[in-house]
ZAKEVO-271595 format. One record per residue (C-alpha): residue in three letters; x negated, y, z. Coordinates in steps of 0.1 Angstrom, whole numbers, padded with zeros to 4 digits, always signed. Last residue first. Layout:
N
ALAXYZ
...
This chain:
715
UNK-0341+0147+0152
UNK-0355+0162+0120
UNK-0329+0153+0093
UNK-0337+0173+0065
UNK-0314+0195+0048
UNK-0305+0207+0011
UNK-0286+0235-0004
UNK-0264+0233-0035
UNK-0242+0260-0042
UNK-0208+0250-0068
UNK-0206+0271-0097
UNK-0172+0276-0118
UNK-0154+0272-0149
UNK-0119+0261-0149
UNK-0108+0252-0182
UNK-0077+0258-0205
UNK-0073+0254-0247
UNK-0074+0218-0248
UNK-0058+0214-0216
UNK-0069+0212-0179
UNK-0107+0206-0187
UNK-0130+0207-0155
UNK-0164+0229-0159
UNK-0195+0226-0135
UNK-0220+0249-0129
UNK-0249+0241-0098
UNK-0263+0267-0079
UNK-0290+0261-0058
UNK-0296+0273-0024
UNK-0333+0280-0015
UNK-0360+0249+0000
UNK-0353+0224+0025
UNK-0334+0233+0056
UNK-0342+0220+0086
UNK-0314+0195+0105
UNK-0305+0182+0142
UNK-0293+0209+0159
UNK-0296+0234+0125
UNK-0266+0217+0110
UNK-0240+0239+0130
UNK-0259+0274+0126
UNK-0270+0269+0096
UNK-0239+0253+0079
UNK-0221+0282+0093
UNK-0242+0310+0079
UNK-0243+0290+0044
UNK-0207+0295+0043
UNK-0207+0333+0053
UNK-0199+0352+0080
UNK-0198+0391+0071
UNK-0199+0413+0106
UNK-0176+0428+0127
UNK-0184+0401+0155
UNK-0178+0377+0125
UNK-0160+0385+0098
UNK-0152+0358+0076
UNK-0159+0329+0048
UNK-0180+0307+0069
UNK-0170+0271+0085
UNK-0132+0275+0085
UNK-0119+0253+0112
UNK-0098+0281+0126
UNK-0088+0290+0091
UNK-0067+0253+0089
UNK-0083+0238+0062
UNK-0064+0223+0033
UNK-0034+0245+0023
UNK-0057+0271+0044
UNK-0078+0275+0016
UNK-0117+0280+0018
UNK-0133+0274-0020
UNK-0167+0276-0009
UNK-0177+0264-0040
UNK-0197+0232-0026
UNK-0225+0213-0025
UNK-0245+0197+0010
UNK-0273+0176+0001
UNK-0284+0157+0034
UNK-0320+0142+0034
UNK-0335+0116+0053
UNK-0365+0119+0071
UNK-0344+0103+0108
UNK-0319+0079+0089
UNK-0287+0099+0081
UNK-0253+0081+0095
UNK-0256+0099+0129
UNK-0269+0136+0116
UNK-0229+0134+0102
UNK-0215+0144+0134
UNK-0217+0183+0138
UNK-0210+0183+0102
UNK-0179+0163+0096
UNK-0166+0180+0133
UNK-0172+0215+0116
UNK-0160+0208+0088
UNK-0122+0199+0103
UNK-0093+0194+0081
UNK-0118+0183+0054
UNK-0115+0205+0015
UNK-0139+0232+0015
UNK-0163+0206+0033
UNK-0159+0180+0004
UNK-0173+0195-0032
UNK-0203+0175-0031
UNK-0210+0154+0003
UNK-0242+0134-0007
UNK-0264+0120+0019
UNK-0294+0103+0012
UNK-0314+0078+0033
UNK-0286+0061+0052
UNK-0286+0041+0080
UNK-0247+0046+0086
UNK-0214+0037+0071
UNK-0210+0003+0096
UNK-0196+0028+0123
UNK-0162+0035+0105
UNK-0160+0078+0091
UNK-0135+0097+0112
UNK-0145+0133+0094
UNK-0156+0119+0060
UNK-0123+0098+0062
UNK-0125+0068+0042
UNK-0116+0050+0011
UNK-0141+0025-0001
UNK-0166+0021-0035
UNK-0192-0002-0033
UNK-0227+0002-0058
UNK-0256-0018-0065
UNK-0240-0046-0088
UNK-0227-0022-0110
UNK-0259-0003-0118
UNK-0270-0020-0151
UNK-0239-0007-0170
UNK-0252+0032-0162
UNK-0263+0040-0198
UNK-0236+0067-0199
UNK-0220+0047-0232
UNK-0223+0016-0211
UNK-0207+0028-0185
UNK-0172+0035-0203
UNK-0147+0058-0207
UNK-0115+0051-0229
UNK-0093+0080-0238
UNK-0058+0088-0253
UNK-0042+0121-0261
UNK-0015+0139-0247
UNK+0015+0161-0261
UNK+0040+0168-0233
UNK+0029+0203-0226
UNK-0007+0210-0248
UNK-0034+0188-0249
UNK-0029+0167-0214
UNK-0057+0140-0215
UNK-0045+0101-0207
UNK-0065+0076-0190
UNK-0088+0043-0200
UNK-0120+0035-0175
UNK-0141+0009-0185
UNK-0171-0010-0172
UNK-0144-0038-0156
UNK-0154-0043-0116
UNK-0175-0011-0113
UNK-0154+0012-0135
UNK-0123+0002-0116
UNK-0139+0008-0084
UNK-0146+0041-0094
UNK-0112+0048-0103
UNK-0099+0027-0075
UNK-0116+0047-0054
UNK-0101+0079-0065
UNK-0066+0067-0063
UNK-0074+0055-0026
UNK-0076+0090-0017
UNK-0103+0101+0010
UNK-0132+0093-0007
UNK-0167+0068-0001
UNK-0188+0057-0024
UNK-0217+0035-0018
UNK-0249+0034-0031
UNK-0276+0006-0027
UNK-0314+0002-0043
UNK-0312+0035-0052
UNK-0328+0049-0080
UNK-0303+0043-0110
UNK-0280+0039-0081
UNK-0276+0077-0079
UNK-0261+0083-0111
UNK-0232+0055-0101
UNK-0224+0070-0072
UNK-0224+0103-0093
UNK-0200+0092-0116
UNK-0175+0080-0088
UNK-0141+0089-0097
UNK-0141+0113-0064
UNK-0175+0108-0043
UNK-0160+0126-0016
UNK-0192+0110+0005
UNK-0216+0095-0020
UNK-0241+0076+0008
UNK-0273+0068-0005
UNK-0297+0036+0009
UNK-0330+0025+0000
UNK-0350+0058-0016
UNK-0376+0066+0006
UNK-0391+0100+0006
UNK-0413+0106-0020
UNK-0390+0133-0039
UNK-0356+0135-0021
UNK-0353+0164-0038
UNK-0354+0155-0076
UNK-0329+0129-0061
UNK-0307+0149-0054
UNK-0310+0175-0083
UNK-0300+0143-0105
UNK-0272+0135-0082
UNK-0258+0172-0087
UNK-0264+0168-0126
UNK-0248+0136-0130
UNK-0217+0146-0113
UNK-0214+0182-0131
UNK-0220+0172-0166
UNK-0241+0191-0180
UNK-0230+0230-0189
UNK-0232+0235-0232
UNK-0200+0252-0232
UNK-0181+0219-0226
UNK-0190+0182-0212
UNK-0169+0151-0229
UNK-0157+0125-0204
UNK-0167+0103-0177
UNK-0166+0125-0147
UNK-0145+0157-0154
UNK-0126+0134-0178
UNK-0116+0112-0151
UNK-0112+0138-0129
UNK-0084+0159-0153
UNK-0068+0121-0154
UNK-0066+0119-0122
UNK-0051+0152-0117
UNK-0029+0147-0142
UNK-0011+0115-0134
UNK-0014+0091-0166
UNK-0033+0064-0156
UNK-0010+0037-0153
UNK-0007+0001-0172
UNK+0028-0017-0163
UNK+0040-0012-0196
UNK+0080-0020-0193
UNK+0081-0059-0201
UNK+0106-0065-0226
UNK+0120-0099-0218
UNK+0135-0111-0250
UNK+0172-0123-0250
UNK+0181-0153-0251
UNK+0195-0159-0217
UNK+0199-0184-0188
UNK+0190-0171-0153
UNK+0170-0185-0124
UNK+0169-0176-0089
UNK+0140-0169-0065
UNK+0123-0173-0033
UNK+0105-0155-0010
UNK+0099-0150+0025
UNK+0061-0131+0012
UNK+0038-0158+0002
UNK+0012-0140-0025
UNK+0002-0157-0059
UNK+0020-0131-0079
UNK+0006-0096-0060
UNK+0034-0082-0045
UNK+0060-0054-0054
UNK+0086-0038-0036
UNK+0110-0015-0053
UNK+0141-0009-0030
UNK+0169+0013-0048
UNK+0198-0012-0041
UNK+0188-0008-0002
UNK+0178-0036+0020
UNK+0144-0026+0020
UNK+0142+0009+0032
UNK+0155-0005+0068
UNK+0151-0039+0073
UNK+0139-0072+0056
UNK+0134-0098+0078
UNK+0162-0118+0062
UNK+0149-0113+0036
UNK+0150-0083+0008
UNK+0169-0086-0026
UNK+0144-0079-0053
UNK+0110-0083-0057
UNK+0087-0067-0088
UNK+0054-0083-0102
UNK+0019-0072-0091
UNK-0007-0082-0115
UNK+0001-0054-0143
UNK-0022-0032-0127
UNK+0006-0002-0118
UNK+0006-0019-0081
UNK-0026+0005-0072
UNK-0005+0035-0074
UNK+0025+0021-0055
UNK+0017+0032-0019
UNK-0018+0051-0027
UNK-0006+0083-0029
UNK+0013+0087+0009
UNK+0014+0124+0021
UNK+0009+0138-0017
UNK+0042+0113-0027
UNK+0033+0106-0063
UNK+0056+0114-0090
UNK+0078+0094-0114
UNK+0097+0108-0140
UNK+0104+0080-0156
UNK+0104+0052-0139
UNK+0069+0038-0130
UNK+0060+0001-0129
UNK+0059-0028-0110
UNK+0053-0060-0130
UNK+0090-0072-0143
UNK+0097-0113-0144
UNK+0119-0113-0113
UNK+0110-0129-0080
UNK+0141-0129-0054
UNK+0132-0117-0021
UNK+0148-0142+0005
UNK+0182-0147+0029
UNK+0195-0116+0017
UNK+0211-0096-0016
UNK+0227-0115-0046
UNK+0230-0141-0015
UNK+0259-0158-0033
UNK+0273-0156-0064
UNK+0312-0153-0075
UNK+0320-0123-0056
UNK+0289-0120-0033
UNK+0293-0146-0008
UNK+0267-0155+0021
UNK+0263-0191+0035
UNK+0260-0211+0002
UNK+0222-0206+0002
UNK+0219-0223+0038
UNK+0197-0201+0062
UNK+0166-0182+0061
UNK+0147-0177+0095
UNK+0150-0151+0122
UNK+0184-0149+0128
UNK+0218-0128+0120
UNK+0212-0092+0117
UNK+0176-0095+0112
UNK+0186-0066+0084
UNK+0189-0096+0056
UNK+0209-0125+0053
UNK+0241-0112+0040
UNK+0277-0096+0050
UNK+0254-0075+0074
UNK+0268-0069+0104
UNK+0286-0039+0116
UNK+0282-0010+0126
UNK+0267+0011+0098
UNK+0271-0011+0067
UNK+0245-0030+0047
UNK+0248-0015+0009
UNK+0274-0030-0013
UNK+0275-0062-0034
UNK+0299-0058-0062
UNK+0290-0092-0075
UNK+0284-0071-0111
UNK+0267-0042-0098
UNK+0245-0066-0082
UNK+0241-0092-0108
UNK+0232-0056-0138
UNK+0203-0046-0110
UNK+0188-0083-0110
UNK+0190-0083-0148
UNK+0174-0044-0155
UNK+0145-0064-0130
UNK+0139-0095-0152
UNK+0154-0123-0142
UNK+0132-0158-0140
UNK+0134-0181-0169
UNK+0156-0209-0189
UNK+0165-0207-0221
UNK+0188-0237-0216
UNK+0180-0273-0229
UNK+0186-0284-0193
UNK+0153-0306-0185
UNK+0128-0281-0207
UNK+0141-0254-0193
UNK+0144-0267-0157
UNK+0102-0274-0161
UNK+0099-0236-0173
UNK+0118-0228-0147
UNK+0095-0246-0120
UNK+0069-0230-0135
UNK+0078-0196-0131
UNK+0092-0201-0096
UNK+0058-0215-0087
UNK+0036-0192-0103
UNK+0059-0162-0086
UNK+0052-0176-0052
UNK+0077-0198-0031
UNK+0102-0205-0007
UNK+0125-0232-0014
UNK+0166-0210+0000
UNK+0179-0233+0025
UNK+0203-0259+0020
UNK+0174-0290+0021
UNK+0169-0282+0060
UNK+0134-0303+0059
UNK+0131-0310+0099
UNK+0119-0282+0118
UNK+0083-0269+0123
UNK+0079-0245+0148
UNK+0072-0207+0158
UNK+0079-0188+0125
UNK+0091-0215+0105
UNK+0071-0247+0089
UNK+0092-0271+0072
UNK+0096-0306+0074
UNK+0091-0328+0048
UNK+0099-0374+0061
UNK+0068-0396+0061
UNK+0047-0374+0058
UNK+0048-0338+0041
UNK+0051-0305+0051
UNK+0065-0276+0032
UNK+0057-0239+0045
UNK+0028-0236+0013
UNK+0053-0249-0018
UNK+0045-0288-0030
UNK+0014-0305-0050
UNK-0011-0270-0047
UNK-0052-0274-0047
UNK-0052-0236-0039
UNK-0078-0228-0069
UNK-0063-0253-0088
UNK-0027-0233-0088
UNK-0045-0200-0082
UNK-0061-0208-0120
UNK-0028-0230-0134
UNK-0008-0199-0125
UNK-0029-0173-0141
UNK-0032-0191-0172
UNK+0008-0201-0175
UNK+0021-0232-0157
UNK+0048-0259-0173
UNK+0022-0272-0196
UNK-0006-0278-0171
UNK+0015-0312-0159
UNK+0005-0318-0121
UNK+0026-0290-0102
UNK+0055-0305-0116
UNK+0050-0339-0110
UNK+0084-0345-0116
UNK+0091-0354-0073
UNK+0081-0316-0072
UNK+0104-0305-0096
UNK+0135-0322-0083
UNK+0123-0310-0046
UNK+0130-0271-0057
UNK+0168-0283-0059
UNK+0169-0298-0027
UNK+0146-0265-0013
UNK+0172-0247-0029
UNK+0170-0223-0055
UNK+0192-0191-0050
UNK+0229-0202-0056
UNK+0253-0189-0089
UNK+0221-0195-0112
UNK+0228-0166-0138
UNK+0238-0166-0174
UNK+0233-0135-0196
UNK+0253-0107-0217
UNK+0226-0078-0223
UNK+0217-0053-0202
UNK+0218-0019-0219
UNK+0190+0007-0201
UNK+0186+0039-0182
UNK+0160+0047-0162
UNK+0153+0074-0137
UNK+0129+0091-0113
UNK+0121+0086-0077
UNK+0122+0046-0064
UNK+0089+0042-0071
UNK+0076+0070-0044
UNK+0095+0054-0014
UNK+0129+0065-0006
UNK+0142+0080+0029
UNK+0180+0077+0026
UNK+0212+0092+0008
UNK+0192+0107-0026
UNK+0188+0142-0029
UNK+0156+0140-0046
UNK+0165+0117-0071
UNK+0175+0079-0081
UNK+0164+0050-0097
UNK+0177+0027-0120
UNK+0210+0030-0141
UNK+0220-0002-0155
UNK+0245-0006-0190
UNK+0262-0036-0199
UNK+0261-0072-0203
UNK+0288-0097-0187
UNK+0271-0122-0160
UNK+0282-0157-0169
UNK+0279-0183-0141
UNK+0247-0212-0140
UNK+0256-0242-0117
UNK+0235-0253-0088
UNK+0249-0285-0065
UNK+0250-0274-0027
UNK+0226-0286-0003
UNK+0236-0315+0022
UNK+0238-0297+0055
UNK+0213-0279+0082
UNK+0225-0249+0103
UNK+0200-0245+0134
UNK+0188-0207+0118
UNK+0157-0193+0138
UNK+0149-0175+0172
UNK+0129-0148+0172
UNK+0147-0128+0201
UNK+0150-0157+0221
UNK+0111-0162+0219
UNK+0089-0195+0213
UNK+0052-0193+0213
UNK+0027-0191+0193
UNK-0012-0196+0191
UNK-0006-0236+0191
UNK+0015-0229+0164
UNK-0018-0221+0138
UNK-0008-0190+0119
UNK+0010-0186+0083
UNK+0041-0183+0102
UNK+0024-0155+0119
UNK+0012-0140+0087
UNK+0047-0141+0073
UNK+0064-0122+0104
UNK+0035-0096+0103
UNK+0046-0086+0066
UNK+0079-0080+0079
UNK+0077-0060+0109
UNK+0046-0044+0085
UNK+0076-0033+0061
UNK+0093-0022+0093
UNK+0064+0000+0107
UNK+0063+0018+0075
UNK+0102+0026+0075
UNK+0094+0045+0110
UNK+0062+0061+0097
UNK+0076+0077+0069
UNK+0112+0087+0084
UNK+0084+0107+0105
UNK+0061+0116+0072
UNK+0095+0133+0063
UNK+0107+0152+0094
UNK+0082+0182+0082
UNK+0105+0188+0051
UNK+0090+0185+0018
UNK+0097+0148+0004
UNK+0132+0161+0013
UNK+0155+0165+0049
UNK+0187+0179+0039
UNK+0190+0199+0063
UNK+0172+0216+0090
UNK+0153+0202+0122
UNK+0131+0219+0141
UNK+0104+0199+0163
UNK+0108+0194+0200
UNK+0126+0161+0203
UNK+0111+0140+0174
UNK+0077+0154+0186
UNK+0082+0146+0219
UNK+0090+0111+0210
UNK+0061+0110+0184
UNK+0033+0118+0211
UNK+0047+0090+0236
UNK+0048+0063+0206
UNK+0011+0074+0203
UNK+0001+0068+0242
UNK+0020+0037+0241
UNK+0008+0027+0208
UNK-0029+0032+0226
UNK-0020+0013+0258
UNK-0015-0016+0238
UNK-0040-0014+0213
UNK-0063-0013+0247
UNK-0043-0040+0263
UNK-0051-0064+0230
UNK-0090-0052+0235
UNK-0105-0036+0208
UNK-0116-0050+0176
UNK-0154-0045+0172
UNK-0154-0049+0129
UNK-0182-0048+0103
UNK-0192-0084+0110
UNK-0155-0094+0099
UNK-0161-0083+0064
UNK-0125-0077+0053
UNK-0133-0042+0037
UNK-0109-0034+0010
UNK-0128-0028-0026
UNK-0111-0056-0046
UNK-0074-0053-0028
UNK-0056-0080-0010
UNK-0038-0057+0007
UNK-0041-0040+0043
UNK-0075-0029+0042
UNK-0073+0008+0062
UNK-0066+0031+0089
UNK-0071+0003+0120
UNK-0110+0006+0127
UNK-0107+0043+0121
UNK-0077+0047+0139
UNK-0091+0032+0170
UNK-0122+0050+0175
UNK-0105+0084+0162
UNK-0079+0078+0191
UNK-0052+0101+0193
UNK-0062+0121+0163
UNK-0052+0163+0165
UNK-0032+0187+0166
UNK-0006+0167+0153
UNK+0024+0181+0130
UNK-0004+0193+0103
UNK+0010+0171+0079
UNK-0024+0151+0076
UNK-0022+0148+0112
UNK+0012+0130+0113
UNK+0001+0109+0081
UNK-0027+0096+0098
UNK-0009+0093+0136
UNK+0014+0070+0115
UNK-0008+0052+0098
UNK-0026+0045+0133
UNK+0007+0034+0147
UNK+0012+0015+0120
UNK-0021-0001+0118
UNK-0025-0011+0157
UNK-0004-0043+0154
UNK-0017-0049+0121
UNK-0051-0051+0128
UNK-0050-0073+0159
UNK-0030-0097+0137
UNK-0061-0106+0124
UNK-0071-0092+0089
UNK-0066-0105+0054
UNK-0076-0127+0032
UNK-0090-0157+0046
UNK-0053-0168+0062
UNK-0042-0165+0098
UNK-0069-0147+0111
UNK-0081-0158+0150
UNK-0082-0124+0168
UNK-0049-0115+0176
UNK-0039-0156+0185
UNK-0068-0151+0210
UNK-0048-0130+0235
UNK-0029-0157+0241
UNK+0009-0172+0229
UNK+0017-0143+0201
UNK+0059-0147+0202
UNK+0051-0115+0219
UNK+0040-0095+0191
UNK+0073-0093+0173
UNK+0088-0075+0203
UNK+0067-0051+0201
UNK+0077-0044+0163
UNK+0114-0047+0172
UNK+0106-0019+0203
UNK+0091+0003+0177
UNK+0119+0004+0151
UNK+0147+0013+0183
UNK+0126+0036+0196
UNK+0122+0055+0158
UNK+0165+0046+0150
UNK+0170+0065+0182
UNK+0147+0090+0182
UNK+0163+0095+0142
UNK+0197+0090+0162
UNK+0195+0119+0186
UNK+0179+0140+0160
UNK+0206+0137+0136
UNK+0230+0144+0165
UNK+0208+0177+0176
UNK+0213+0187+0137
UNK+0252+0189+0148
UNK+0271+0179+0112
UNK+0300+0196+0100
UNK+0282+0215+0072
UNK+0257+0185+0067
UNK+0276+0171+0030
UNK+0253+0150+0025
UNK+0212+0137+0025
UNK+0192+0120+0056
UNK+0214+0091+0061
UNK+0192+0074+0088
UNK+0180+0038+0081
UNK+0201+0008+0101
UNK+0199+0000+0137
UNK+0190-0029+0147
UNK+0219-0051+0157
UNK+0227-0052+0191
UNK+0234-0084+0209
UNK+0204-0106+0215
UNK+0178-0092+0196
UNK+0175-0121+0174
UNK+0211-0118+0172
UNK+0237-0152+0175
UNK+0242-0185+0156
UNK+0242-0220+0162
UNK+0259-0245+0136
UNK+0251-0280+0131
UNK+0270-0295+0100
UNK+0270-0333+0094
C-alpha cells in the first residue's frame, strides 16, 4: 500500500531560483534585477534560519555531530562571516562587522590536514550573539543590495559578484548543515513544518539497465554564462562518449539490501585500498542512516522512519564502488559507476532541462517538494528517472580543471584544494540542493568517504575510464612561489626565504628561541628555516593555496609544479626537503590560513615574529601593527621586511603606512613603523637590506631588495 503526503517545506512558496545575471538586458529595468537579487538574498537567508530551528536547545550548537568538523555553531555564523570576508575584500565594506566573531567563524570547514578543529582553541559565542550578529550583517547587505550601482551583465568583475557569491554560499552550507544535523543526536532536534519529510513508502521498483547512444559532450561554459558559476565550471571540454548502458532507477535501498545481506561489506575483494582502509577504520556492515533491529529503519533529518525500501540507498563513493563491483560479478556486466563525460551524455540524452522559474521542479531537488528523498520511480526523465534530484549521484571522475580554468581572486581556495585526486565529482544535486547546484554546469566534489545526501547509479560499459589528471600545480603564481622558495637561486643572490630567517635568528641572538610565528609565510621555506632553531613554527597566510604549499611539503617532503619557459612551453619540477636539509623539521611546524590583521587568539606567546613582504600587501597596516605587540612575548623580537611596494590595488592609500608627504614633508615607511611600533617596541640595530630575485620565465626576473628592520618588545 501507497501512503502519499506532500506539500512545501516552506509551506507554499517555492524558494526562489538563482538570478539570470547574463542576456539580452536592453529591455530590462536594472531596479527589477535589484528587486529580485534582495529578493532571492532575503529569501536565501530566511531558508538558512529556518534550518536552525529544527535545533531543540541551545546545546545542540555546541555538541558536534561527527569528530570532524565543527558544531553547528560554526556553521551558522560561517556564511555570514564569509560573506562580510568577501564583502571587505572587495572593498564594498568599510569595514568588519565583528572581527571577534569572523575570526572564530572564517575558517575549517572541510576535512582538511591543516584546518584547526582543536576545540580548546575555540570560545564560541552565545547562540543569541550569532544571532544578533547575522542580523546586524544581513542589515549591512540589504542596504548594500539597494544602494550600490548596478550595470549589466554582471561578470567575475562586477561589484554585485561576491554578493551572488555569498547568497549561493549560504545555500551550499543550507545543504551541508542539513547532513550534519541528521548526523546529530534526535534528542537535540525537533520537528518543524517547514522540514518536514517524504510519507510515500511502496514496494521498490525492479532495476533494469537502458541503452544510452554515444556521442559528443561539451562541458563547461564561459564568462557570459546565464547564472553565477563557481571557478570549475569556467573553461571547456570537449569529448566523444561512447555507446553505454545505464541503470534506468538510482539504487534503491531494496536494491542496496541485496549487497548487504551478500556480505558485501565482509569480502575485501569487492573494495579497493582506500575503501577497505575507511571501511575498517569505520567498522561498516550496512550504509551510515540505516538502522538495524529487528526491522531497518532509517534515520532522516528529525526522526527515524521505518525502512522506505523505494528510496534512493545513500551512501559514500567506497560503498557505491563496491557494491558495483559485487553487481558485476552477480550480472556478468561490466559493471561500474559513470564517469562524469557519462553523466553529462544521460542528461542530454533524457532531455532533462534546468529547474523552471515558477513552477516546481519536475525532480527532487530545489526543496521544492520535501525535505527527505523520495521513491526513485517518482520523477521521469524520458526513459530514466531522477537523472537530476532526489540524491547526488557518485561518478568515477576526481575533480579536475577544464581547460582553461582560472581561479576566482575573491574566492581561490574553492576548488584548489579538490585537485588531490581524493575528491571525486557529484552530479545531480538532492533534494536540498538549491541554487548553483541544480544547474547542468554544477561541479561539486567531496572527499570519497564523506555522507553528503548521496547515492548513485550504475552503468554497463566496456569502455575504459580515462581519468582526467586530477594533479594541479600549474597556476603561475604558485608556481613562480614555489620556485622562489624551493627552487634554483640566480645571479649569485641566496635564496630570499632562507636568508631573511637566517638574519632572524642572527638577531634574536641569546634571546629565547621557543616559539616563531611566520606571518605571510607564502610556500613556507622560511617556516621551515626557522624550525632548525625553534622548538615550534607556525605558518600563517592569507590564501589557502599558500598553505597548502607548505602544508604539502610538511605532510609528503615534496613539492611538484610547473615553470613557464616561454608562452605555453613549461617545464617540470619536484622540490623537496631533503635536498634543503630541512626533512628533520616537519614535526615542528603548522601551517594555517589567517588574516594578519584579524589574527584568532590561540596565535600568541611568541618569541619571534616574522611578517616578510606582508604590510605592503594588508588592507589595514596600521591595525596589523598597532596590534601585533599582543602575540609577541615581552623580550621578543619582531622582524619587519618589506619593499615598500604601496599599491592601492591592495591598500587603500589612507591606510598607507609611509610613502607620502606629510605636513609638506617626505613620510616614509620606516617613519610609520616608528611612530606606530614605538608604543610598545625599540628598534634594534640599522635597516637591512635583503635581495631577492623571482623567475617569471627563463629569460625574465624581478630583481629587487626588501628592508629588514628589527624591534624589541619592551612593554
Amino acid at each position: 500500500m501507497t501512503v502519499v503526503e506532500h506539500f512545501h517545506p516552506s509551506g507554499s512558496a517555492l524558494l526562489q531560483r538563482t538570478p539570470e545575471i547574463h542576456g539580452p538586458y536592453q529591455d530590462i529595468d536594472p531596479e527589477t534585477k535589484r528587486i529580485e537579487i534582495r529578493e532571492y538574498y532575503a529569501a536565501v537567508s530566511d531558508r538558512y534560519e529556518s534550518l536552525f530551528q529544527v535545533l531543540a536547545c541551545d546545546q545542540a550548537y555546541y555538541e558536534k555531530a561527527i569528530p570532524l568538523r565543527h558544531p553547528l555553531i560554526f556553521y551558522y555564523g560561517h556564511t555570514a562571516t564569509f560573506f562580510v570576508n568577501k564583502l571587505v575584500l572587495a572593498k564594498l565594506l568599510p569595514e568588519h562587522i565583528d572581527p571577534r566573531l569572523e575570526s572564530i567563524f572564517a575558517v575549517g570547514v572541510d576535512e582538511m590536514s591543516w584546518d584547526d578543529l582543536d576545540e580548546t582553541h575555540y570560545e564560541w559565542p552565545s547562540v543569541a550573539e550569532v544571532k544578533a550578529y547575522r542580523a546586524k550583517f544581513r542589515s549591512a547587505v540589504l542596504n548594500l543590495i539597494d544602494e550600490m550601482p548596478l550595470h549589466f551583465p554582471i561578470t567575475w568583475d562586477s561589484d554585485w559578484w561576491p554578493v551572488l557569491m555569498g547568497i549561493e554560499h549560504e545555500l551550499i552550507h543550507l545543504e551541508t548543515s542539513t547532513v550534519l544535523i541528521r548526523q546529530h543526536r534526535l534528542e537535540y532536534l525537533q520537528s518543524q513544518p517547514a522540514w518536514s519529510p517524504f510519507r510515500e513508502h511502496a514496494e521498490a521498483p525492479s532495476n533494469e539497465l537502458l541503452a544510452v547512444t554515444g556521442g559528443s559532450v561539451h562541458l563547461g561554459r564561459n564568462q557570459e554564462g546565464m547564472h553565477y558559476g563557481w571557478d570549475n565550471e569556467y573553461g571547456a571540454r570537449t569529448v566523444g562518449v561512447e555507446e553505454f548502458k545505464a541503470s534506468r532507477f538510482l539504487v534503491s535501498n531494496a536494491e542496496f539490501l541485496g549487497f548487504v545481506d551478500a556480505g558485501g561489506y565482509g569480502n575485501d575483494a569487492y573494495w579497493d585500498e582506500e575503501g577497505t582502509q575507511w571501511r575498517e577504520f569505520a567498522q561498516a556492515g550496512h550504509p551510515v542512516f540505516w538502522i538495524p533491529g529487528a526491522h531497518w529503519r532509517l534515520r532522516l533529518m528529525t526522526e527515524e522512519v521505518a525502512m522506505p525500501w523505494n528510496w534512493p540507498a545513500e551512501v559514500n563513493y567506497h560503498e557505491a564502488k563496491a557494491f558495483c563491483n559485487w553487481k558485476a560479478e552477480q550480472s556478468g556486466e561490466p559493471i561500474r559507476l559513470p564517469t562524469e563525460d557519462e553523466w553529462y551524455r544521460l542528461y542530454d540524452v533524457a532531455g532533462v532541462s534546468e529547474v523552471p522559474a515558477g513552477a516546481p521542479a519536475a525532480a527532487n531537488v530545489q526543496l521544492d517538494h520535501a525535505a527527505s528523498c523520495c521513491p526513485v520511480n517518482r520523477f521521469a526523465h524520458g526513459d530514466f528517472f531522477d537523472v537530476v534530484g532526489n540524491v547526488w549521484q557518485w561518478t568515477e571522475t576526481p575533480m579536475y580543471p577544464f581547460d582553461g580554468f582560472e581561479v576566482n581572486k575573491l574566492y581561490d581556495d574553492f576548488t584548489t584544494p579538490t585537485f588531490d585526486n581524493q575528491h571525486n565529482l557529484m552530479k545531480g544535486g538532492s533534494w536540498a540542493s538549491c541554487g548553483n547546484e541544480t544547474l547542468r554546469s554544477a561541479r561539486y566534489a567531496f572527499r570519497r568517504h564523506f555522507f553528503q545526501h548521496a547515492g548513485f547509479r550504475y552503468v554497463s560499459s566496456h569502455a575504459e575510464v580515462k581519468e582526467p589528471n586530477a594533479y594541479y600545480e600549474s597556476d603561475r603564481q604558485m608556481s613562480e612561489y614555489a620556485e622562489f622558495h624551493y627552487g634554483d637561486t640566480w645571479f649569485d643572490v641566496p635564496n630570499f626565504p632562507a636568508a631573511v630567517a637566517q638574519f632572524s635568528i642572527n638577531a634574536l641572538g641569546d634571546r629565547p628561541a621557543r616559539n616563531a610565528l611566520d606571518l605571510g609565510c607564502a610556500s613556507g621555506r622560511a617556516t621551515f628555516e626557522l624550525a632548525q632553531h625553534f622548538d615550534h613554527v607556525t605558518g600563517i597566510d592569507f590564501s589557502a593555496r599558500f598553505v597548502g604549499q607548505g602544508a604539502e611539503m610538511a605532510e609528503q617532503g615534496v613539492l611538484r609544479y610547473t615553470l613557464t619557459e616561454e608562452g605555453d612551453l613549461v617545464s617540470y619540477r619536484t622540490a623537496t626537503l631533503e635536498q634543503h636539509g630541512l626533512q628533520e623539521t616537519t614535526g615542528k611546524v603548522a601551517f594555517y590560513q589567517g588574516d594578519a590583521c584579524n589574527l584568532k587568539p590561540q596565535f600568541s606567546g611568541y618569541d619571534l615574529i616574522m611578517a616578510v613582504n606582508l604590510i605592503d600587501r594588508l588592507y589595514s597596516p596600521s591595525q596589523f601593527l598597532g596590534q601585533v605587540h599582543e602575540r609577541l612575548n615581552v623580550g621578543g623580537l619582531l622582524v619587519v621586511a618589506s619593499p615598500y611596494t604601496w599599491l592601492e590595488e591592495h591598500t587603500p592609500k589612507d591606510q598607507w603606512v609611509g610613502g607620502f608627504k606629510k605636513d609638506g614633508e617626505s613620510y616614509t615607511t620606516l617613519d610609520g613603523l616608528r611612530d606606530i611600533l614605538g608604543e610598545h617596541f625599540v628598534q634594534v640595530g640599522e635597516p637591512h637590506k635583503l635581495e631577492f630575485v623571482i623567475r617569471e620565465t627563463q629569460h625574465k626576473f624581478q630583481h629587487s631588495f626588501s628592508e629588514a628592520t628589527v624591534w624589541e618588545r619592551i612593554r
